[in-house]
C-alpha positions in Angstrom: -50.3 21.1 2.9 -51.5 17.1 3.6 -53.8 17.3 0.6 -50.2 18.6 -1.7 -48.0 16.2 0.4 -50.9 13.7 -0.6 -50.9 14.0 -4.6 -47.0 13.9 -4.6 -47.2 11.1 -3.0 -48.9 9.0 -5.5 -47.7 7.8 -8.5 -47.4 10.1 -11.6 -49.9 8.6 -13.9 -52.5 7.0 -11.8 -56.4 8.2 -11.5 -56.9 11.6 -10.3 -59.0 13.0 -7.5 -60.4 15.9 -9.7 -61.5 17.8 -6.9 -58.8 17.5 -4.4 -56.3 19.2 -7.2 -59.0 21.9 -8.2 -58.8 22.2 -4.2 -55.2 22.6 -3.7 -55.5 25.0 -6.9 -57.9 27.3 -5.3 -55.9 27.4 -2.6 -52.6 28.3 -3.7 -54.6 31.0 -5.8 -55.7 32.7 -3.2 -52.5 32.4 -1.1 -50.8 34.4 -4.4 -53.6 36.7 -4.0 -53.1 37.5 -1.0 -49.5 37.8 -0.7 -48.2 39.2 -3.7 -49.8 42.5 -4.4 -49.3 42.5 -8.0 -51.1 39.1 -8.6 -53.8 40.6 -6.5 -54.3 43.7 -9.0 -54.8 41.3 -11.9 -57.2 39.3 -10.3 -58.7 42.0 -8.0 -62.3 40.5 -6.6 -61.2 36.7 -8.1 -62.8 34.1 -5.3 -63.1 30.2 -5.7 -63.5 27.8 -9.0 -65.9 25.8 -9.4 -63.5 24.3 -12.1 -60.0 24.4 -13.5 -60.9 26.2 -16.7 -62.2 29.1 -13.9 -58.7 29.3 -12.0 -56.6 32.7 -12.9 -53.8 32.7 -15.0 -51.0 34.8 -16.1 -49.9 35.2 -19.4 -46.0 33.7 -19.9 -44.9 37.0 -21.3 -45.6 39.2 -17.7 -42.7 37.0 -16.3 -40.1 38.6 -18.3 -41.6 42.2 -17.8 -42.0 42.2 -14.1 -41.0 40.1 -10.9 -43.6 38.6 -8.9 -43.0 38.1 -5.8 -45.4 36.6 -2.8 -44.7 37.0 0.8 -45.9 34.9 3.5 -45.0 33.2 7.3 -42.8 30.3 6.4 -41.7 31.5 3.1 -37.6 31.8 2.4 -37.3 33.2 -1.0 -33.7 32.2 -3.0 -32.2 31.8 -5.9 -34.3 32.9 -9.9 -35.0 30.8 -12.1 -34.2 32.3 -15.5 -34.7 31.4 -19.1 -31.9 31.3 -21.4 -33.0 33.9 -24.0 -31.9 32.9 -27.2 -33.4 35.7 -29.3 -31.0 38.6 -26.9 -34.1 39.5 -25.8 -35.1 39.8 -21.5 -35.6 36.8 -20.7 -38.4 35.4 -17.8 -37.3 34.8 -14.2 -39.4 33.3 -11.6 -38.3 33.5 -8.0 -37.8 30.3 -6.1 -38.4 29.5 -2.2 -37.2 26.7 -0.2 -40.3 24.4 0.2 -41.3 25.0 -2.9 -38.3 23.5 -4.3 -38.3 20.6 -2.4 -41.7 19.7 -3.7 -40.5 21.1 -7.3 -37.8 18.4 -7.4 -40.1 15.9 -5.8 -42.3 16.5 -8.8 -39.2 16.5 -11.7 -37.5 13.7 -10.3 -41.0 11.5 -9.9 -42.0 12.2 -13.5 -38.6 11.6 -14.9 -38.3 8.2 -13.3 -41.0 7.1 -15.0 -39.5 7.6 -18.3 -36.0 6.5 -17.8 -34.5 2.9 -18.2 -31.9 3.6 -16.4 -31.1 5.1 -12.8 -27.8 5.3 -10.3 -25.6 5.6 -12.7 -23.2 9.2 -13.8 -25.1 11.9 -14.5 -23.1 14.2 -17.3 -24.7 18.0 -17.1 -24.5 19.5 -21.3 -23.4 22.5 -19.0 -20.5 24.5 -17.6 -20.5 24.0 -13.6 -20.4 27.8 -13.2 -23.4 28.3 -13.9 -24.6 26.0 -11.0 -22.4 28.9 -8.7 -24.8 31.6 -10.3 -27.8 33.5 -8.3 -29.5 33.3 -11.1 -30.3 29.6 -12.2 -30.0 28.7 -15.6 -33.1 26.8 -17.7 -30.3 23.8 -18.5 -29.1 23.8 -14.7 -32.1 23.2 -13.2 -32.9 20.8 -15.6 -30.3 18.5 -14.8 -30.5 18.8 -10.9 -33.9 17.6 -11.8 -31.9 14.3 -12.7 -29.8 14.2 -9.6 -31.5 12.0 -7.7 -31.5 9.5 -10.0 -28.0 9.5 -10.5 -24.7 8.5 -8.4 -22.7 11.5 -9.3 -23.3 14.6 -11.2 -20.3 16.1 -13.8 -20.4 19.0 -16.0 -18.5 18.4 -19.1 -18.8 21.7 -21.0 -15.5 24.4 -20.9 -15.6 28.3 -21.0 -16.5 27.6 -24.5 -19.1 25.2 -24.7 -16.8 22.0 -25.9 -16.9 19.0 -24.6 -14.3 18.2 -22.2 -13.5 14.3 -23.1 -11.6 13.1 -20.1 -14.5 14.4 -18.1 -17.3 11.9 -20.3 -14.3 8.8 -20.1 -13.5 9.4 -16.9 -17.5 8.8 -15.9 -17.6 6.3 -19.0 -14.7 4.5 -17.3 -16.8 3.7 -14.1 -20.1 2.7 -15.0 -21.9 0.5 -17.4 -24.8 3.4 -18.0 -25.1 7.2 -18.1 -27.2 9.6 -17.7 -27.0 12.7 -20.2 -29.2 15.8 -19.7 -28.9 19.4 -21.8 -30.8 21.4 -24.7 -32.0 19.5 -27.6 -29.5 22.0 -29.7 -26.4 21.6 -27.3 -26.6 17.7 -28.1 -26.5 18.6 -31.9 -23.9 20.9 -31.9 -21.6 19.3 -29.3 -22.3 15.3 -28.3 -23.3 14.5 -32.4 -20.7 17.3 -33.6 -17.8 17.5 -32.0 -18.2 13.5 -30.9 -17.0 12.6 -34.5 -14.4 15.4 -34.9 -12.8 16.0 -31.6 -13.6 13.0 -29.0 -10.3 10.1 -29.0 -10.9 7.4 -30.9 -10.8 5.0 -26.9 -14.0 6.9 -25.8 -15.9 6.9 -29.0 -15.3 3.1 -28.6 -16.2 3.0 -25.1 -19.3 5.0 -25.4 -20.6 3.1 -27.9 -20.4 -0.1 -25.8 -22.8 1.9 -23.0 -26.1 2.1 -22.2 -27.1 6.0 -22.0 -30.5 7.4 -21.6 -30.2 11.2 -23.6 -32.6 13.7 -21.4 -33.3 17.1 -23.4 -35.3 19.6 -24.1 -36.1 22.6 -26.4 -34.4 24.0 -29.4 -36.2 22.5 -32.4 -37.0 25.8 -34.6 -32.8 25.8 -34.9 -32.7 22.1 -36.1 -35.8 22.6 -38.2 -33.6 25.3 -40.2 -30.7 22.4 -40.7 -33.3 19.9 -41.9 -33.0 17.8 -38.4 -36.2 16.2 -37.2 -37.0 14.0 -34.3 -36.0 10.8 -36.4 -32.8 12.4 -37.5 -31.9 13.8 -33.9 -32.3 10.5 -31.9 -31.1 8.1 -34.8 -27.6 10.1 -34.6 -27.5 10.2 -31.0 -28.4 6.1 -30.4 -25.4 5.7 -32.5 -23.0 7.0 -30.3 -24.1 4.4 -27.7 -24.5 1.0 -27.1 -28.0 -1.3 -27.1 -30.6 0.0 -25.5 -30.0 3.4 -25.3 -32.7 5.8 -25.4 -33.6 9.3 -26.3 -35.7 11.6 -24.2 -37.6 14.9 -25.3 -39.4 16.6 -22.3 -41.2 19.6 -22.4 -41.1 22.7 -19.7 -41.3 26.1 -18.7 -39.0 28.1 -16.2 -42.5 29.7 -15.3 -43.8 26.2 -14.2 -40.4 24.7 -13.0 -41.3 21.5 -11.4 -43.4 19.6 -14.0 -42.3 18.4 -17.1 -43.9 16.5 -19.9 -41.7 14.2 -21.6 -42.8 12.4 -24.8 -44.2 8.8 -24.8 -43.3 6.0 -27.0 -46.6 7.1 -29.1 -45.7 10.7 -29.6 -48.0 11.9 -26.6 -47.1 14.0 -23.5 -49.0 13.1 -20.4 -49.8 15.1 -17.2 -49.2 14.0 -13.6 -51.9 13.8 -10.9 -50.6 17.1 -9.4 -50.6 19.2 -12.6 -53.0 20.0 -15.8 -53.1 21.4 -19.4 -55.7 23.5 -21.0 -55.8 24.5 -24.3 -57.9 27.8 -25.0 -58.7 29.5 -28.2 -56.4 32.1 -28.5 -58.9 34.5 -29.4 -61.7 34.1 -27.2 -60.2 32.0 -24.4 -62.6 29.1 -24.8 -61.4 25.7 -23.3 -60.6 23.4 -26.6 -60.5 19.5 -26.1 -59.1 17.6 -29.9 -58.9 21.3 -31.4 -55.4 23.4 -31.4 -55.0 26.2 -29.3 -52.9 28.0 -26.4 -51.9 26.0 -24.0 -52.2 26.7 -20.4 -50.4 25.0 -17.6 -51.5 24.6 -13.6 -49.7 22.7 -10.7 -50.1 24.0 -7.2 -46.4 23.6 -6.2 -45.0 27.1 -6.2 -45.6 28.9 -2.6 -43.0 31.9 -3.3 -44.5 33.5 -6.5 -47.7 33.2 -8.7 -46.4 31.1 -11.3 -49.1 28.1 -10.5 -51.4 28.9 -13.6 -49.4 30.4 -16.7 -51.0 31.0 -19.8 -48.2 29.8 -22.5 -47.0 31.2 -25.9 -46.9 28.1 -27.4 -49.9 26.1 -29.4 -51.1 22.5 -28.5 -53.6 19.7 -28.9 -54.8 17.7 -26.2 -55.7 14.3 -27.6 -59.3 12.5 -25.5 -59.3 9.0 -24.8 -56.5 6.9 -23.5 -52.8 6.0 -24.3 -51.4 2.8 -25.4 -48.6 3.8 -23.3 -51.0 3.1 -20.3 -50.3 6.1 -18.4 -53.7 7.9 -17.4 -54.6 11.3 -16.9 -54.5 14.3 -20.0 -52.6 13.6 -22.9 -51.3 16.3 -25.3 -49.1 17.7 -28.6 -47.2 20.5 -28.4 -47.5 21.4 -32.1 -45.2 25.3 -32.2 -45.5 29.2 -31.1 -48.1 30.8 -31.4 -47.4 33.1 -34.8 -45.2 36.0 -34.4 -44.3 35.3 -30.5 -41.2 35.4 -29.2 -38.6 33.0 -29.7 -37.4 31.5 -26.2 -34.7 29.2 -25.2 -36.1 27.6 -22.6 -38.9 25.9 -24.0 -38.5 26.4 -27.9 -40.2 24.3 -30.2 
């Protein structure tokens, strides 16, 4: 695990030793393989890559049909990880362990930083706080513990019915000069923009506005898109609810790669930490694609409990060749939709 311990350790976006992650891939691969039998009937006879584009996957979809599970010495199994499921439909659960978790948040909380302007300050949670209380944890939930290290205090401000609770936002708004707001890209719309103007006392409008508060989110686009709400649209209304310097933050994840996000840079890119990569492969013959769309795949080694270290997603992207002017090196990509006719998910909707 020095060689894992090793890549966490560095910063997000610096070089890349190619063949110490292809390494630690291999590795974890075959530790799936041998310790979850169902993995192992996929991939029966699979042995070492010579590259990433060799390294197993499996397709997003399995994970809401079947539970993968991989036993090993040292391995204490917990809580699942579940996707919201906003089409009604069963949704994808992954299960967690202990060390992986430790190196998940590691990974969130590193990547996050790097974005953020702002850091130990309230961190209000788009969520109710019994879901943090349930076995099974929630998309949103996990989301925002992603964000707890950054922050003094964490505060869930939505009731048994998804409003806002106000006292709970001026009570945090009352004792710091920042904020920290995390939930789904649709929750924002419907509740912070929404209810802000219609509901919220006149006092904490005022006082929010006077704040500097970074907006983390994620998913939920395809609803916005059918209201005529772009990206422009979305963060314009949300900056002016706070005061200067705000900012708005759209990252990109999968419950069946929890750890690693990909939030957007000030050029429209996402970019892919030393311990993780993005493939894109024609959807129809599987063929890695470098400037062309396709399917995007997504690796990290982190996950020691179950073989969700190489998913194959639903969704279509670009990855974009040369170099930022963000500065940040490593992969860049576009996350540009679903793949036609797949199935609508809450988690990661686009």
């Amino acid at each position: 695990m020095s060689e894992l311990s090793a890549l966490l350790g560095k910063s997000p976006y610096e070089e890349r030793d190619d063949r110490l992650f292809l390494g630690e891939m291999n590795r974890v691969t075959l530790h799936h393989l041998k310790g979850c039998p169902e993995y192992a009937r996929v991939w029966e006879g699979w042995r070492n890559a010579e590259s990433v584009a060799d390294l197993p996957f499996l397709h997003a979809g399995l994970f809401k049909r079947m539970l993968f599970k991989t036993v090993s010495a040292g391995i204490e199994h917990g809580r699942f990880l579940q996707s919201s499921s906003t089409s009604g439909s069963q949704p994808s659960q992954v299960l967690l362990d202990r060390r992986s978790s430790e190196w998940q948040s590691q990974s969130s909380t590193a990547i996050l930083k790097d974005f953020l302007s702002i850091a130990s300050c309230p961190l209000l949670v788009m969520d109710n706080p019994k879901n943090l209380r349930q076995r099974h944890l929630s998309a949103r939930t996990a989301a925002a513990l992603a964000l707890r290290p950054l922050a003094t205090d964490m505060r869930f401000v939505l009731n048994a019915s998804d409003s806002i609770r106000w006292d709970i936002v001026d009570e945090a708004a009352r004792s710091a000069d920042s904020l920290l707001v995390c939930g789904f890209t649709w929750a924002f719309w419907t509740t912070w923009v929404t209810e802000l103007a219609r509901t919220a006392p006149a006092d904490v409008r005022a006082r929010l506005a006077s704040k500097h508060i970074a907006f983390v989110h994620s998913g939920g686009w395809k609803k916005l898109a059918a209201l005529q709400v772009d990206r422009k649209a979305f963060d314009s209304a949300l900056l002016e609810t706070s005061g200067p310097g705000s900012q708005v933050l759209d990252f990109y994840g999968l419950v069946e790669q929890n750890g690693v996000v990909y939030p957007l840079c000030d050029f429209d890119f996402r970019h892919v930490p030393v311990w993780a990569d993005v493939l894109v492969r024609d959807p129809f013959t599987l063929t890695p694609l470098v400037g062309e769309v396709g399917q995007l795949q997504l690796l990290n080694p982190l996950p020691l409990g179950a073989p969700y270290h190489s998913v194959l997603t639903e969704d279509l992207g670009r990855i974009e060749p040369g170099a930022c002017s963000c500065g940040r090196s490593g992969t860049r990509f576009e996350v540009l939709g679903r793949i036609p006719k797949a199935e609508l998910r809450g988690c990661a909707n686009v």
